[in-house]
C-alpha positions in Angstrom: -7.5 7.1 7.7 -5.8 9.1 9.9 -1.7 8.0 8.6 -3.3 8.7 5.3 -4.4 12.6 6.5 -0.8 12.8 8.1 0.9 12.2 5.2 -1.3 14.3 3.1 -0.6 17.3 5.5 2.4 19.1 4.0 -0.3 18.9 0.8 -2.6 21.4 2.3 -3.4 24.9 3.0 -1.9 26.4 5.9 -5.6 26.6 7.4 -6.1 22.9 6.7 -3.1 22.1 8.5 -4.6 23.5 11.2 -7.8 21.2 11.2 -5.7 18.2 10.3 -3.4 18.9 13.2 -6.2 19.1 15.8 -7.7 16.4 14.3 -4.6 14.1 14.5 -3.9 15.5 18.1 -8.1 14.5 19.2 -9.4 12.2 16.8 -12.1 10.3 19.5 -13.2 14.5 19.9 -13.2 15.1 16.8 -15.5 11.7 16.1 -18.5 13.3 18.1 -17.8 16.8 17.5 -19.8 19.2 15.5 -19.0 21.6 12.7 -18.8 24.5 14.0 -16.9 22.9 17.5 -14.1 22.0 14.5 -14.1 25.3 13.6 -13.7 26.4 17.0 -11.1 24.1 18.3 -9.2 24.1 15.2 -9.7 28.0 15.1 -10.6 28.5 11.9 -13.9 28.6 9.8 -16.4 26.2 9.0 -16.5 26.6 5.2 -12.3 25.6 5.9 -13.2 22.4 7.9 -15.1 21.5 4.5 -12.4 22.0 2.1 -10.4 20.0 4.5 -13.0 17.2 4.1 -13.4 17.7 0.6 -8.9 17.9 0.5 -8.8 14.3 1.9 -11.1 12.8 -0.6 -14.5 13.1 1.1 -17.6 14.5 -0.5 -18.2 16.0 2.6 -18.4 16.8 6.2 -20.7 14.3 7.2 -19.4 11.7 4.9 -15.5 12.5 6.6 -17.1 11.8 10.3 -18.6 8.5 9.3 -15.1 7.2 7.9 -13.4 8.6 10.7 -15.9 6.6 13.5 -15.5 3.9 11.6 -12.0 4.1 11.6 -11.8 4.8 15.3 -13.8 1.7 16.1 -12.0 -1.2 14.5 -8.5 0.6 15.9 -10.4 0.1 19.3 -11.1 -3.8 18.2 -7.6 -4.4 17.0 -5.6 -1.8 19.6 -2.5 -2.3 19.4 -0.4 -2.6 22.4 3.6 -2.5 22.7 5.3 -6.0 22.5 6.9 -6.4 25.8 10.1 -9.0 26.7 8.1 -10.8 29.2 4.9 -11.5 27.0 3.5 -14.9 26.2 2.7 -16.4 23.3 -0.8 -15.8 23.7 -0.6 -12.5 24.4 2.2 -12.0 21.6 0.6 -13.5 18.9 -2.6 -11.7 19.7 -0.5 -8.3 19.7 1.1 -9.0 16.3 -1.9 -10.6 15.0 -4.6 -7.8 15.8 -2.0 -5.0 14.9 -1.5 -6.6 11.2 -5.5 -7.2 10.9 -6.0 -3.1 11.9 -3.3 -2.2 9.4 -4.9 -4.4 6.5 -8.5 -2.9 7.2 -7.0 1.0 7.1 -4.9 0.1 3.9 -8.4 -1.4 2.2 -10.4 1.2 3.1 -7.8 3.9 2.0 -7.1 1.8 -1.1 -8.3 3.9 -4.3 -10.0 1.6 -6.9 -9.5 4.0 -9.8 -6.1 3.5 -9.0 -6.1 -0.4 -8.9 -8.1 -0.4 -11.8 -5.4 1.3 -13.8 -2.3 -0.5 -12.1 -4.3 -4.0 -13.3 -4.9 -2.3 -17.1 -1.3 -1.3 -17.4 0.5 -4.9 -16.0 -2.6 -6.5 -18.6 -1.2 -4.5 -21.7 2.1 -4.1 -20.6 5.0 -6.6 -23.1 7.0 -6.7 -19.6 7.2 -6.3 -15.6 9.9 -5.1 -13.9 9.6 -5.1 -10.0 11.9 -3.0 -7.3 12.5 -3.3 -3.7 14.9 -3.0 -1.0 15.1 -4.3 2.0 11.5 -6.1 3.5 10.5 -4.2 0.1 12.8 -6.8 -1.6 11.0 -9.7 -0.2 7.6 -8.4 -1.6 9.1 -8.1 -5.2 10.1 -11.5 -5.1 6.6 -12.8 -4.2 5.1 -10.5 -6.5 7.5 -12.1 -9.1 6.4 -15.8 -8.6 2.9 -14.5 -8.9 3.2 -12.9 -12.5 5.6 -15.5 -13.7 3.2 -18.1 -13.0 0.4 -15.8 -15.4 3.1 -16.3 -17.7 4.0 -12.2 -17.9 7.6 -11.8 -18.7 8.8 -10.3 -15.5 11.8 -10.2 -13.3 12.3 -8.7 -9.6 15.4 -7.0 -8.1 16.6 -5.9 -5.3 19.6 -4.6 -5.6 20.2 -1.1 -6.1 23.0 -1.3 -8.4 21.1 -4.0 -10.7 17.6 -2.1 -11.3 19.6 1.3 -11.9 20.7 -0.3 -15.4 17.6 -2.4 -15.7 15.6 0.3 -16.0 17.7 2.2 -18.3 16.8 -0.8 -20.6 13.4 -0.8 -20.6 11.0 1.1 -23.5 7.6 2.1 -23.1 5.9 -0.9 -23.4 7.3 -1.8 -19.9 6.0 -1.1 -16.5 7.7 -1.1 -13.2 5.7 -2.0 -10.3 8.1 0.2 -7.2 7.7 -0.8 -4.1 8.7 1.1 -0.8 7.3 1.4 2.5 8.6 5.0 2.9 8.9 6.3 -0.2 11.8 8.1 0.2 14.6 5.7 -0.2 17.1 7.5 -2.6 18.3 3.9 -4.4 15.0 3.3 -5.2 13.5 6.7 -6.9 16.8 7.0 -8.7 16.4 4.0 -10.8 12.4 4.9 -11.1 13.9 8.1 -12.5 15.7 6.1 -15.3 12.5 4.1 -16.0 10.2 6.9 -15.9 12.7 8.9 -18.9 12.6 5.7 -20.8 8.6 6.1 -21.2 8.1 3.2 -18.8 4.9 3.5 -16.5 5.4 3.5 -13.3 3.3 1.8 -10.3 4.0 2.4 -7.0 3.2 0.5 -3.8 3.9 3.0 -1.1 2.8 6.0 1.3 0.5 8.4 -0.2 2.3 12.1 -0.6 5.5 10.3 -0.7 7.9 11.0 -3.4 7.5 7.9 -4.7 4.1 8.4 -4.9 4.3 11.6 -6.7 6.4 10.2 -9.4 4.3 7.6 -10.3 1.7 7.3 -13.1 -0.2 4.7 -10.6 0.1 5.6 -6.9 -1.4 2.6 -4.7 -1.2 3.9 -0.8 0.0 2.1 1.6 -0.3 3.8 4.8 1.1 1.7 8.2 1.8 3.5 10.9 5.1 3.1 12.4 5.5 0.9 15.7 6.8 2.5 18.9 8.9 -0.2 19.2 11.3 -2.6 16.8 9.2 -6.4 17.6 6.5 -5.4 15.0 8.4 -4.7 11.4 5.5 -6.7 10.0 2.7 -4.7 8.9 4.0 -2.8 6.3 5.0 -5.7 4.6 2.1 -7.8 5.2 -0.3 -4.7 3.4 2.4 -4.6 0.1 1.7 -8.6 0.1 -2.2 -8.2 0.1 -1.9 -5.4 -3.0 0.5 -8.0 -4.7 -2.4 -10.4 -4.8 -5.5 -7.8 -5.3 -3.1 -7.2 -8.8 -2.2 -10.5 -9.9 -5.6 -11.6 -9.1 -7.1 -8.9 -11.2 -4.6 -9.3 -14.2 -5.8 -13.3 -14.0 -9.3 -12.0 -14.5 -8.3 -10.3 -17.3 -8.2 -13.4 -19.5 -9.7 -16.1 -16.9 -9.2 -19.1 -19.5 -5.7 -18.0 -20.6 -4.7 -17.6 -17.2 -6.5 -20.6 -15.2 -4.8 -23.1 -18.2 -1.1 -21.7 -17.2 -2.0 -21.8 -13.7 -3.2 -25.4 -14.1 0.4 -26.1 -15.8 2.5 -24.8 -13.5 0.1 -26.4 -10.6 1.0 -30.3 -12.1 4.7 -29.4 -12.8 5.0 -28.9 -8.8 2.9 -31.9 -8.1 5.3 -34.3 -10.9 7.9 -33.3 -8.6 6.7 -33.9 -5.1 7.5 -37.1 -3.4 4.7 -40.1 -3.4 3.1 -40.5 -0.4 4.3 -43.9 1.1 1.3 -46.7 1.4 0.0 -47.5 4.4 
């Protein structure tokens, strides 16, 4: 909730900055705070601290203070601290394990389901799926390719930069590109979404809300990870894009359950004609 509020920030009013920043800067005060100590703190007025609410998609300010404890508490069950040379492996894996857990929550609860509703309604009618990637970004696509070839959509993933610029000039508007990008800012990337976009194709996107990605998009699916202090962590952002991968080929299968469940089936016994017999014992 709260990377999704500071990415949403240069969105605002100049007087909702001013909430938001407070807020960012004393979120546990700000949990068991009242309306008009907002106000005061923030120093602005109480109808402001509701269209702030109201700005970051609550119905209001009640409703934002619930989310935000909420919030605040399963951060203090899955608290992150910095990985450290000397660790063990318990106390490693329980770092990088309760960090990705805390991340997956916040992305779920800050997941819009208008949004994936329309992402799964666009892949269902769509003649073809085109995915993009760079980087750990990459790596995504390519699962995310396996998943829809296997629901037998015509699709193909790339990760080079050079390859899905002229890809997407070749697509029409019965395509749809599924971009994905932890930042949303990667030039490469939004270039050749650019060329799809002019083509008519729609556009999803798997990335930080307010990015420019984002705002390009016809179907914007946030994905808001905050960034480690430190470089032993890269995992988080990656692991959240996986988990939306499967919440849409999962809800494209569901489209057509029989359809889908027979090809599945297939491509389930061509793998097991090809695994090796289990020697006798």
């Amino acid at each position: 909730m709260l990377a999704h509020i500071k990415n949403l920030l240069p969105e605002l009013s100049q007087a909702e900055r001013l909430v938001g920043g407070w807020l960012l800067d004393n979120p546990a005060t700000a949990a068991d705070a009242t309306l008009q100590q907002w106000a005061l703190r923030a120093k602005v007025s109480e109808p402001t601290v509701v269209r702030f609410c109201k700005s970051t998609s609550n119905s209001s300010f009640a409703n934002f203070k619930r989310k935000l404890t909420a919030d605040l508490a399963r951060t203090q069950v899955f608290l992150h601290h910095g990985v450290k040379s000397d660790d063990s492996g318990t106390s490693l894996t329980n770092k990088l394990f309760d960090s990705a857990i805390a991340s997956l929550v916040s992305v779920r609860d800050n997941l819009p389901g208008d949004q994936v509703e329309l992402a799964i309604e666009a892949l269902d009618k769509s003649s073809r799926v085109e995915i993009y990637g760079l980087g750990g970004s990459g790596l995504v696509a390519s699962d995310a390719e396996q998943k829809l070839f296997r629901l037998g959509k015509p699709v193909a993933a790339w990760s080079d930069p050079h390859i899905h610029r002229v890809s997407a000039a070749l697509l029409d508007a019965d395509a749809v590109v599924i971009a994905i990008s932890a930042s949303g800012e990667t030039k490469d990337l939004n270039d050749s979404v650019r060329a799809a976009k002019y083509t008519g194709a729609k556009i999803i996107a798997i990335s930080r809300s307010g990015s420019e990605l984002s705002k390009m998009s016809d179907v914007s699916l946030t994905v808001n990870v905050e960034e480690d202090s430190d470089l032993y962590a890269p995992i988080k952002a990656r692991l959240a894009q996986l988990a939306v991968i499967d919440v849409l080929a999962i809800g494209l299968a569901c489209k057509d359950p029989e359809t889908h469940n027979k090809r599945l089936q297939k491509a389930q016994t061509a793998l097991l004609e090809h695994r090796t017999p289990r020697a006798k014992i």
